[in-house]
C-alpha positions in Angstrom: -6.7 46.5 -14.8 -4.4 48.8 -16.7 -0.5 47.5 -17.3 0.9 49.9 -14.8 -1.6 48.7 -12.3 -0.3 45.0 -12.8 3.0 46.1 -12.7 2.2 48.1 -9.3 0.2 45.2 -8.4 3.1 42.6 -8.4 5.8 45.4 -7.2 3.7 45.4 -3.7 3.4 41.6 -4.2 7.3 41.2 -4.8 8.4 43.4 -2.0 6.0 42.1 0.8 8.0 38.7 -0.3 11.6 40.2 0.2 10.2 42.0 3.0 11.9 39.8 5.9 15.0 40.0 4.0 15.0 43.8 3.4 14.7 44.3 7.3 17.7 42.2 7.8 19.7 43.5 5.0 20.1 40.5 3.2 18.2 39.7 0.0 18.5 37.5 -2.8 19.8 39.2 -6.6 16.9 40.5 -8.9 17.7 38.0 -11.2 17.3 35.0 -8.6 13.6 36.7 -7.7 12.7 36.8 -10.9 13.8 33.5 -12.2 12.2 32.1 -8.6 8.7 33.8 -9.3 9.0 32.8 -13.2 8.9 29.1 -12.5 7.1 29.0 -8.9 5.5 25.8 -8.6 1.4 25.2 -8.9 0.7 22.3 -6.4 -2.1 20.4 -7.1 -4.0 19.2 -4.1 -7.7 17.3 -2.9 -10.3 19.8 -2.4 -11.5 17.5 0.9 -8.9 14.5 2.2 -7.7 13.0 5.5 -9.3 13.0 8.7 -13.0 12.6 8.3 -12.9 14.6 4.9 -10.9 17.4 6.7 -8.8 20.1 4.3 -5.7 18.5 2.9 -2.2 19.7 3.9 -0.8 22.7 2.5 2.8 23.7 2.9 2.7 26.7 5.3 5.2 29.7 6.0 7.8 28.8 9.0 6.7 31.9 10.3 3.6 30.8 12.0 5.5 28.7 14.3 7.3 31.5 15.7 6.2 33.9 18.4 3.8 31.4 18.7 2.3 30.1 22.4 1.4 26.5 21.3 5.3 25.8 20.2 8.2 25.0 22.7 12.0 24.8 22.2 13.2 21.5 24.1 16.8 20.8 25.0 18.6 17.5 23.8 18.7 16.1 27.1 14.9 14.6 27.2 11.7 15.4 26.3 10.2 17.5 29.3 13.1 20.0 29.6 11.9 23.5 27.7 14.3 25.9 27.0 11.9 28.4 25.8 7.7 28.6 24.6 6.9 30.3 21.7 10.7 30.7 20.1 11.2 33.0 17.6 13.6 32.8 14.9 16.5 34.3 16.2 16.1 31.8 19.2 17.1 29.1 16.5 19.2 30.7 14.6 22.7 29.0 16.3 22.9 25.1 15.3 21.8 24.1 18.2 22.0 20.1 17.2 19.9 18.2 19.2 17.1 20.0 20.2 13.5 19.8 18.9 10.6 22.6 18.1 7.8 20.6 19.7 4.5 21.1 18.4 0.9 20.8 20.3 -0.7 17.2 19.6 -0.3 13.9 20.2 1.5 12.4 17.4 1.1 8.9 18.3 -2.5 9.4 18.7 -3.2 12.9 15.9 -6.7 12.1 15.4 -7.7 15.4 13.7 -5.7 17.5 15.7 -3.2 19.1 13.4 -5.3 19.9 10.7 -7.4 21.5 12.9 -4.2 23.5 14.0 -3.1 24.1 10.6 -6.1 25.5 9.6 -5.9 28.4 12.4 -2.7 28.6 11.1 -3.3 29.0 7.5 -5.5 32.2 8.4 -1.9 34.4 9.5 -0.2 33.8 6.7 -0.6 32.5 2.9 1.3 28.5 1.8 4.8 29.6 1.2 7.6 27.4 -1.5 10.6 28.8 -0.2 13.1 29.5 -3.4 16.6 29.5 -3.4 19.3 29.1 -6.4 22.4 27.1 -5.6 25.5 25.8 -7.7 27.7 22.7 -6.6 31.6 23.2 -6.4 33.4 21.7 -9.5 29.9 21.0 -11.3 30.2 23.7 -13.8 27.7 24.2 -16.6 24.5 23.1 -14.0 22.4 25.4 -11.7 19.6 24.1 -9.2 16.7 26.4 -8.8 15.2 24.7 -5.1 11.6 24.9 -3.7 11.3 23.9 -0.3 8.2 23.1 1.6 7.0 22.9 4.6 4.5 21.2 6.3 3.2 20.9 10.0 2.2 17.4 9.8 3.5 13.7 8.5 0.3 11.7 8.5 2.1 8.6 6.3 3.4 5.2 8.0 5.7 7.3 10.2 3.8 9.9 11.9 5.6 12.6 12.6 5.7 16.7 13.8 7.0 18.8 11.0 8.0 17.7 7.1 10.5 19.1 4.3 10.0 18.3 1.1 11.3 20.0 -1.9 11.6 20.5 -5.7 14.4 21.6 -8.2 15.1 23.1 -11.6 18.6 22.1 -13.2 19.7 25.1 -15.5 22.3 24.3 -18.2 23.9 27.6 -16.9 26.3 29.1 -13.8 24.4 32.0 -12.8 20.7 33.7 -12.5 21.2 35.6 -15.2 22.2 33.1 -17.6 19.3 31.0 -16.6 17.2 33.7 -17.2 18.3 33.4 -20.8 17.3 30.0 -21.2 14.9 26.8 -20.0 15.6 24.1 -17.2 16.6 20.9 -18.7 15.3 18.8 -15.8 12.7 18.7 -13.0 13.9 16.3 -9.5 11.0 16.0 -7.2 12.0 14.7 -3.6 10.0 11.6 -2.2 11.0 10.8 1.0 14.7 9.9 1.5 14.7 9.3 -2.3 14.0 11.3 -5.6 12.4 11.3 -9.2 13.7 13.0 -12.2 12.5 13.7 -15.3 13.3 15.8 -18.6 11.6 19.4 -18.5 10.4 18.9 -22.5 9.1 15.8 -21.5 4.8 14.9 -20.9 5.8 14.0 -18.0 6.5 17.3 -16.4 2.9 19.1 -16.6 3.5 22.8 -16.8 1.6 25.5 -16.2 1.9 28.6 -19.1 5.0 27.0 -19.6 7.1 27.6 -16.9 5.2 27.2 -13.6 5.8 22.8 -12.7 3.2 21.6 -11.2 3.8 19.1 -8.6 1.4 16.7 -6.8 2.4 15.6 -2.9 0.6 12.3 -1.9 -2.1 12.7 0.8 -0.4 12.8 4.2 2.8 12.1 3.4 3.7 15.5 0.6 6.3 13.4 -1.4 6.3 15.0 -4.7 5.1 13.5 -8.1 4.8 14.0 -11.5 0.7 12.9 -12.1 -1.8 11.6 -9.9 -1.9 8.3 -9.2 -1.5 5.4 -6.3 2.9 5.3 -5.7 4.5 2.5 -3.9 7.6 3.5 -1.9 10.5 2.5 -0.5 13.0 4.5 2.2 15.8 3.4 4.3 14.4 6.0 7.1 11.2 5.9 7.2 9.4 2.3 6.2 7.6 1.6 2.5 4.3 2.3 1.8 1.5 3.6 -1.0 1.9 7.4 -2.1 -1.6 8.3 -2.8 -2.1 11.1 -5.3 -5.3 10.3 -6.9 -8.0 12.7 -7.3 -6.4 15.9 -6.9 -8.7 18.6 -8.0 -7.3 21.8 -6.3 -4.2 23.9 -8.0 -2.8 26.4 -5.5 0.1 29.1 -5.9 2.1 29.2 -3.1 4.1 32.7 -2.5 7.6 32.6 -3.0 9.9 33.5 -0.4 13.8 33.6 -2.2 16.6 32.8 0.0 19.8 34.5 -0.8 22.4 31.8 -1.8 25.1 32.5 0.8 24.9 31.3 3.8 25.9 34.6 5.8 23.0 36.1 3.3 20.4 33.4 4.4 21.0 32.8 7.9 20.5 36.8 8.5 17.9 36.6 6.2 15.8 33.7 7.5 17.9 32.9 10.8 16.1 29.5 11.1 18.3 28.5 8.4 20.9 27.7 10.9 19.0 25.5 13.2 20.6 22.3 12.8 17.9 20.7 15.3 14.5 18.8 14.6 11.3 20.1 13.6 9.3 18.2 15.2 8.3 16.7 18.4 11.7 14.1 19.8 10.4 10.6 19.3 11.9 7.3 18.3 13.1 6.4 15.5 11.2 7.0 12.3 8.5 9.1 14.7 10.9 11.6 15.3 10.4 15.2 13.9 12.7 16.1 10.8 15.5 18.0 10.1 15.7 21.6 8.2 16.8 21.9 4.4 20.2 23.3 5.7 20.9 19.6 6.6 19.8 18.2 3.3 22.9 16.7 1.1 20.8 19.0 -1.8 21.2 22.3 -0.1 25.0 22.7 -1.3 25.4 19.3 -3.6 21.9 19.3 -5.9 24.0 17.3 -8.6 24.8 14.8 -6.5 22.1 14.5 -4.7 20.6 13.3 -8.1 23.0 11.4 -9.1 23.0 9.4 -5.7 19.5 9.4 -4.8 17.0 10.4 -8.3 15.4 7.3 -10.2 13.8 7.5 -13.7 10.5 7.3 -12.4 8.0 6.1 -9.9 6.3 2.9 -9.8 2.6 2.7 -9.6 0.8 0.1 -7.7 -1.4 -2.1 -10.5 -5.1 -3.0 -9.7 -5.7 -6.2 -8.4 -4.5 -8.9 -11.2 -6.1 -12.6 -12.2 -4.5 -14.5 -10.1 -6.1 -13.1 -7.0 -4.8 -10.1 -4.8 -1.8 -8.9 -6.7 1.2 -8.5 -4.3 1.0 -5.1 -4.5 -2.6 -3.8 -4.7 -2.1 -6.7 -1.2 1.3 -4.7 -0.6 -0.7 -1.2 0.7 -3.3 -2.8 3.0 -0.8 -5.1 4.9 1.8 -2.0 5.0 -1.1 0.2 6.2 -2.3 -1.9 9.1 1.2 -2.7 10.3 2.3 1.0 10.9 -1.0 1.4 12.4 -0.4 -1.8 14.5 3.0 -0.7 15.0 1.9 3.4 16.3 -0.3 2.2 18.6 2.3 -0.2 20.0 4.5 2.4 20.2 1.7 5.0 22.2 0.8 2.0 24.4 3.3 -0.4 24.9 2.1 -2.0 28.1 -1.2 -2.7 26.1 1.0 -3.8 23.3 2.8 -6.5 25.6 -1.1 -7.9 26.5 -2.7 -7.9 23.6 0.4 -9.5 21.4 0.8 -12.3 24.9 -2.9 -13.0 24.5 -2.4 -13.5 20.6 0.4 -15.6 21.6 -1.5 -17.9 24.4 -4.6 -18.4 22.2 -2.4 -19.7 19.2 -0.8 -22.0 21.5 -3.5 -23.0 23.2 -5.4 -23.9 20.1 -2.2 -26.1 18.7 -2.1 -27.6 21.8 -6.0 -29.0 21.4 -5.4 -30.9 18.3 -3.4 -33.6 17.5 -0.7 -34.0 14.5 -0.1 -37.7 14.5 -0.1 -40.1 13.4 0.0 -38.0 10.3 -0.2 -41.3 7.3 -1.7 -39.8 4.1 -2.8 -43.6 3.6 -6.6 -44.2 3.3 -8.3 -41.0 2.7 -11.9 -41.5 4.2 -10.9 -41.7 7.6 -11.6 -39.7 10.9 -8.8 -37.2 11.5 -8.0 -34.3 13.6 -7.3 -30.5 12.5 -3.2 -31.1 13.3 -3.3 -34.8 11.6 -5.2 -33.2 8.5 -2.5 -31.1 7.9 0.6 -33.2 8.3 -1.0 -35.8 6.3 -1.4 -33.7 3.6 1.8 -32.3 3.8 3.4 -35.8 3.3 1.0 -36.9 0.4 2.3 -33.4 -1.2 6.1 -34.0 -0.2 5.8 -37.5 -1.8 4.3 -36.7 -4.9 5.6 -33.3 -6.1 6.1 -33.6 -9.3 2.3 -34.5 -9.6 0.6 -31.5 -7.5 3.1 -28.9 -9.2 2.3 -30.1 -12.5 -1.7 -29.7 -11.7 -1.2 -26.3 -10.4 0.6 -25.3 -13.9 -3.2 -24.8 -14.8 -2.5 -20.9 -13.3 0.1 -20.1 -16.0 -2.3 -20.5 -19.1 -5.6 -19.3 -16.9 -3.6 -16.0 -15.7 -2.3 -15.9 -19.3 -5.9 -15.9 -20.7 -7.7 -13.1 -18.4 -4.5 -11.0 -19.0 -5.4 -11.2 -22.6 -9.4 -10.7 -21.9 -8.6 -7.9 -19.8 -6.5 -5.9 -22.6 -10.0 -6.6 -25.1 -12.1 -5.5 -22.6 -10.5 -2.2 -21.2 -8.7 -1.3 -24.7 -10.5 -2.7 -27.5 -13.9 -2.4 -26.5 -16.5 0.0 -25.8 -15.0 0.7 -22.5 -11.7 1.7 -24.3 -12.8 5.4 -24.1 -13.9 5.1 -20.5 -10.7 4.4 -19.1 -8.8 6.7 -21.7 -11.3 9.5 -19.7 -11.7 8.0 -16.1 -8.3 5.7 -15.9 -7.8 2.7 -14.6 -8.3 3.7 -11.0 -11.8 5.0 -11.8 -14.0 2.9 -9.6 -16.0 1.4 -12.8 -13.3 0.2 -14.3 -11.3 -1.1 -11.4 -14.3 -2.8 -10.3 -14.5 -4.6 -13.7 -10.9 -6.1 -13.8 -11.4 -6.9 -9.8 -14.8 -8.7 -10.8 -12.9 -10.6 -13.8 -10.2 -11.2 -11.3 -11.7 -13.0 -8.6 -14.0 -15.2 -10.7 -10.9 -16.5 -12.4 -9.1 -17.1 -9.0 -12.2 -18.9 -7.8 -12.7 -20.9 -11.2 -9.0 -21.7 -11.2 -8.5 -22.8 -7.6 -12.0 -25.1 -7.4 -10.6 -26.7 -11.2 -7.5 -27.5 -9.4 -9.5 -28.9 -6.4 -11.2 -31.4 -8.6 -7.9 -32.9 -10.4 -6.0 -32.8 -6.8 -8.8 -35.1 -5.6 -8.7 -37.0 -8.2 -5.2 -37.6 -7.8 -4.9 -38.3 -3.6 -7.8 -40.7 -4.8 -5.6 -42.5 -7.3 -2.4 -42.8 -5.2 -4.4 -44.1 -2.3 -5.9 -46.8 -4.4 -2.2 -47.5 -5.6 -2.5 -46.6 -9.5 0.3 -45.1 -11.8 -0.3 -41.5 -11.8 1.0 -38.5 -13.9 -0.2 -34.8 -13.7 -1.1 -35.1 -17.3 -3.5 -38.3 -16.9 -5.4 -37.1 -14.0 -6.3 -33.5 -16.0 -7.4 -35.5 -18.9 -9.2 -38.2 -16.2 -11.1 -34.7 -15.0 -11.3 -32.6 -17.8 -14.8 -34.3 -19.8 -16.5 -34.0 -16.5 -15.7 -30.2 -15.5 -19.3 -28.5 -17.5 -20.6 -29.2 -14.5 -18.1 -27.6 -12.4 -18.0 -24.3 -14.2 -22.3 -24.4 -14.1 -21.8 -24.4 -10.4 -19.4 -22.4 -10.0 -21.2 -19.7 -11.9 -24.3 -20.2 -9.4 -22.1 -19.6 -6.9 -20.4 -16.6 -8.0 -23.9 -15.2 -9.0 -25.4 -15.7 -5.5 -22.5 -14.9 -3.4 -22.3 -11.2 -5.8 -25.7 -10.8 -4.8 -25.5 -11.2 -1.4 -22.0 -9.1 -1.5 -23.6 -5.9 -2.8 -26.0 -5.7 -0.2 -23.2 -5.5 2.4 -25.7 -6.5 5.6 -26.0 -9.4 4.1 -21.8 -10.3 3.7 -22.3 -12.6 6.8 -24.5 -15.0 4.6 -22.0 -14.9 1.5 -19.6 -16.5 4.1 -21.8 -19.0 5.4 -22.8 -20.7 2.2 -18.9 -20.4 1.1 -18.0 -22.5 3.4 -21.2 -24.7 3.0 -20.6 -25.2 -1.0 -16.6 -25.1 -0.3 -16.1 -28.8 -1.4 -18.0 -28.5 -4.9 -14.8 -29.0 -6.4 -13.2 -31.8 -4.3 -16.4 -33.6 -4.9 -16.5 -33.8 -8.3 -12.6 -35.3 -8.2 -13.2 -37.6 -5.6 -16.2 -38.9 -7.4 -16.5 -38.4 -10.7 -19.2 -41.1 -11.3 -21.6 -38.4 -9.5 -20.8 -35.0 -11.1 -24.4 -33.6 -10.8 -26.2 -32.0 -7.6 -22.6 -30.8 -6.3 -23.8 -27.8 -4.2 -26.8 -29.9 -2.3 -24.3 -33.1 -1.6 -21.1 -30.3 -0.3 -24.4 -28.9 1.8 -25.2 -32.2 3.3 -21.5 -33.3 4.1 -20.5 -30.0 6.0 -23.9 -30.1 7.9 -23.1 -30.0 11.6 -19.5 -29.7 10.8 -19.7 -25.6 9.7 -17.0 -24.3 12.1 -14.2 -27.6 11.6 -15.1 -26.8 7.8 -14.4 -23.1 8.0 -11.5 -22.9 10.1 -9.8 -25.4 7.2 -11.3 -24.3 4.0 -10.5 -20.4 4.9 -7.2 -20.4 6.8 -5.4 -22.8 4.9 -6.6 -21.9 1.6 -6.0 -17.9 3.2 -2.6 -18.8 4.0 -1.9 -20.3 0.6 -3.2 -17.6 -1.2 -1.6 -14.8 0.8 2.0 -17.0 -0.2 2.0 -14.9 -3.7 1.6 -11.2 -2.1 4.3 -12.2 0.1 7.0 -13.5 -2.2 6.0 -10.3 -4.1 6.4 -8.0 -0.8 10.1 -9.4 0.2 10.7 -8.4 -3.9 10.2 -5.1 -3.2 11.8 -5.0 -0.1 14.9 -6.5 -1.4 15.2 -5.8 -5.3 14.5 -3.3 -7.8 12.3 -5.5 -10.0 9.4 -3.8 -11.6 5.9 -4.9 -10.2 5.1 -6.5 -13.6 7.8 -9.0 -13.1 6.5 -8.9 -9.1 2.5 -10.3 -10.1 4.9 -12.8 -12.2 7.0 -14.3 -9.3 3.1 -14.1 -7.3 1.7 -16.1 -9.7 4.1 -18.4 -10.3 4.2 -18.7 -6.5 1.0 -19.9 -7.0 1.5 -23.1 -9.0 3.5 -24.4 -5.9 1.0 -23.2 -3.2 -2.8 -23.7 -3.9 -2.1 -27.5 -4.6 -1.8 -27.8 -0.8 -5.2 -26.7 0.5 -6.6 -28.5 -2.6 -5.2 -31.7 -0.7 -6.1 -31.1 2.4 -9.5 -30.1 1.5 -9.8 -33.8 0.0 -9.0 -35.2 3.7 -11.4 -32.8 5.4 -14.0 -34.1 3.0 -13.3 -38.1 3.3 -12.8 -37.1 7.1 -16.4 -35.7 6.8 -17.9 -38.3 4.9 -16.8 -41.0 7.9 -18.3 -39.2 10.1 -21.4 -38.4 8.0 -21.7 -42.2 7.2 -21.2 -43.0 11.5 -23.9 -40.2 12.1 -26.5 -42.0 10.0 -25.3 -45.4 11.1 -26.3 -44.2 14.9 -29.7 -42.5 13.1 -30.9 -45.8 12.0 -29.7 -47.8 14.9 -31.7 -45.6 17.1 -34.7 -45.5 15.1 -34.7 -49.1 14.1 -37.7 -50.9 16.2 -37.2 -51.4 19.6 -34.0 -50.0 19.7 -35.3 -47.6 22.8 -37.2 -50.0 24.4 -35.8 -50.6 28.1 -34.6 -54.0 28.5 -34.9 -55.0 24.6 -32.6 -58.3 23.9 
């Protein structure tokens, strides 16, 4: 292609953009086109994401929606009352607060729905960044070059119809033409009700030739970032979740539309500039549809809207750590489920009422069939019931806390240690390239530092098992004890411990990765669950711990299960949910987060430790009553009628 064909080429290009405008008679200066076009975003994107592999999201021109058959303009008094079916953009263009552009769907229940729709959509018209240049009053010296997008759909933990996100340039200049003359000198990318900044000359602003950002919006919900990689995200309106912006493989080039700067200019230009309603379908709360740019603080006050809302950057969610589940790799999951929980509540709420009742009734009804007292922590090998185990163990613990706290200390040095094995391994080693290439998120990797993870949590809590046992042992026979004495009483006999354990973790692996055979993994858990309170509680028979925790939850599988996992579940979920009120409430960073987790864990896994030392003298009563009856019944004569 010749130069004058190129030039040609993006002339036609140019004025199909300013097209709309020139039929209105308002347009937007040369100079703000051409600065517009010179650093249009690229927007990076998943070549396959969302609903069963479905296209991803991209932000679509306004213009589809209008003229359109499937949309309806509703009034403000409720949400059957249409005012008009397929609106066009005059129809909106009065403020008209209160009413809502109400889009086909269910957005309670989207199922693939609207990216189904978007893709008929897509076909009319190319994905659009809307540009427009705006100073603030008494902020001399700084110019905001704004992209806006939009998208049809908010598929995050607030489902909603319609989403506006944006981008901006900040020019150390007071018109187009100066900034023409010169480079931005920061990039602000919009997340939610919030905001990141970052220095243009800075790495962490990827550029295309240059000039073009490029920007990355997180799978279903299009807040903007910087790189790829897993966000977590807080905002007052609409909940806190995980921005996910991994594997992103797709660069597209939206056309630019400019928007004049004025608002008589825009709102004849693009008359939906004055619609001060929601786009999106009225629903409550954070389901309801969102507001247009004109209503953004940004739109006329970019400066402060960065000083007031932009951080210094986004935090990414670790992988999971060494003391199990890291609160926030936890964080996602649990957020994930609960805006799920919470949707479907909100779609069905007379199901809702049932289901959350029945949840309600079965708890109580399964308090209700146990007993909690008497609840004496005296004399260890005794029958007791599920309620009596706990309180029981609560009271040894509430006695003696100096003791159990100082035992669980053990997770300070251990968490310490893998920390440090961890750094060899995935920076040092041979698989220092691998994640310099793949990152930490690559499945290899992550798989690696999960693996090292859990085998420390496991080989951590089952060590701590053995000295808690020890130590209920020693109180209930009345000796002098200190946290210090009773690792030191342990500590010659654990080889044996660590041998077992490593059968265990070997076998349970095993059965993991064949994933039909999961179901098995569980049972023998809780079969070989009291490897570790055995060895404590006897230490004068350390070997043949897996066959004698077999023999003693024989017949008992369900009692055993319902302890070992939910107590030892709830403890362990304690960490994660310090760390998630952290979030919630502070700005800490999420190294300082795992910290307060683990440390939350030196308080909370001594519990189950104890009151997996009563299930196990509970079980050995009743195993020692079981064979008691056995030999009474099979001693001679014993079933002959009438025997003296």
């Amino acid at each position: 292609m010749t130069r004058a064909a190129a030039l040609a080429a993006a002339l036609v290009v140019l004025l199909l953009a300013m097209a709309p405008a020139l039929a209105r008679g308002a347009v937007a200066s040369p100079a703000e086109v051409q600065l517009a076009e010179r650093h249009a975003p690229v927007v990076k994107i998943p070549a396959r994401s969302g609903c069963e592999d479905g296209k991803p999201y991209e932000p679509v021109d306004v213009d589809v929606l209008f003229g359109n058959d499937e949309v309806a303009l509703r009034g403000p008094w409720d949400r059957t009352n249409v005012v008009k079916v397929a609106p066009s953009a005059d129809d909106i263009g009065r403020p008209l607060y209160g009413y809502h552009l109400d889009f086909p769907g269910d957005t309670l229940d989207p199922g693939c729905f609207f990216e189904e729709w978007q893709a008929r959509l897509e076909g009319r018209r190319p994905a659009t960044a809307y540009a427009r240049l705006v100073a603030e009053p008494g902020r001399p010296g700084r110019i905001a070059l704004q992209y806006w997008f939009f998208y049809i759909f908010n598929d995050w933990n607030n489902n909603h119809e319609g989403d506006w996100e944006m981008i901006q340039l900040v020019f150390p200049a007071d018109s187009a033409e100066e900034a023409l003359a010169t480079e931005p000198v920061e990039a602000v990318y919009s997340q939610h009700s919030s905001a990141e900044r970052a220095d243009w000359a800075s790495d962490r602003v990827e550029k295309v030739d240059g000039t073009h950002p490029v920007v990355y919006p997180a799978q279903g919900s299009h807040a903007n970032f910087f790189s790829s990689d897993l966000y977590l995200m807080s905002s007052q309106a609409e909940g806190v979740g995980c921005d996910d912006t991994r594997d992103y493989d797709r660069a597209i080039r939206p056309r630019v539309a400019t928007v004049p700067t004025a608002r008589a200019d825009y709102v004849r230009a693009y008359p939906w500039l004055a619609f001060e309603g929601r786009w999106g379908e009225q629903q409550a709360a954070f389901f309801n549809g969102p507001t247009g740019p004109n209503d953004k603080l940004q739109w006329t006050r970019p400066i402060t809207w960065i000083e007031r809302d932009a951080r210094d950057q986004s935090f990414t969610v670790p992988g999971d750590g060494p003391f199990a589940p890291t609160a926030t790799g936890v964080f996602c999951d649990v957020v994930f489920v609960g805006s799920e929980v919470l949707r479907r509540a909100k779609a069905s709420p007379a199901l809702a009422v049932v289901v959350l009742g029945g949840l309600v009734l079965l708890l109580l009804w399964s308090l209700g069939r146990t007993r909690w007292s008497p609840a004496s922590p005296r004399e260890v090998r005794r029958r007791r019931r599920w309620g009596q185990l706990i309180t029981a163990s609560w009271r040894m613990y509430r006695g003696h806390p100096r003791v159990f706290l100082g035992i669980g200390l053990v997770f300070i040095p251990i968490g310490a240690l893998v920390t440090g094995l961890q750094y060899l391994l995935f920076r040092l080693s041979t698989f220092a390239p691998l994640v310099e290439e793949a990152g930490e998120q690559n499945a290899f990797v992550a798989g690696l530092a999960l693996a090292l993870g859990v085998v420390t949590s496991v080989l951590g809590y089952v060590i701590v098992q053995a000295v808690v046992a020890r130590a209920v042992g020693d109180i209930d026979a009345g000796h002098p004890v200190t946290w210090i004495g009773e690792w030191r009483a342990v500590a010659p006999r654990l080889l044996p411990l660590v041998r077992t354990l490593a059968i265990i973790v070997l076998v349970l692996a095993v059965l993991n990765l064949s994933l039909v055979l999961v179901p098995v993994a569980f049972f023998l858990l809780v079969r070989w669950g009291l490897v570790g309170v055995l060895l404590g509680a006897d230490p004068g028979r350390p070997p043949h711990l897996l066959r004698r925790s077999w023999a003693l939850t024989g017949g008992h599988f369900w009692r055993t299960a319902s302890i070992s996992v939910g107590v030892t579940g709830l403890a362990l979920a304690t960490g994660p949910l310090v760390g998630t009120a952290f979030l919630l409430f502070s700005s800490a960073s999420f190294g300082l987060i795992n910290l307060i987790s683990a440390v939350v864990y030196v308080a909370a896994l001594p519990f189950p430790a104890i009151v997996m030392t009563y299930l196990a003298g509970d079980l050995a009563v009743r195993q020692a009553a079981r064979a008691e009856r056995r030999a009474r019944d099979e001693a001679p004569g014993a079933s002959a009628p009438g025997a003296a």
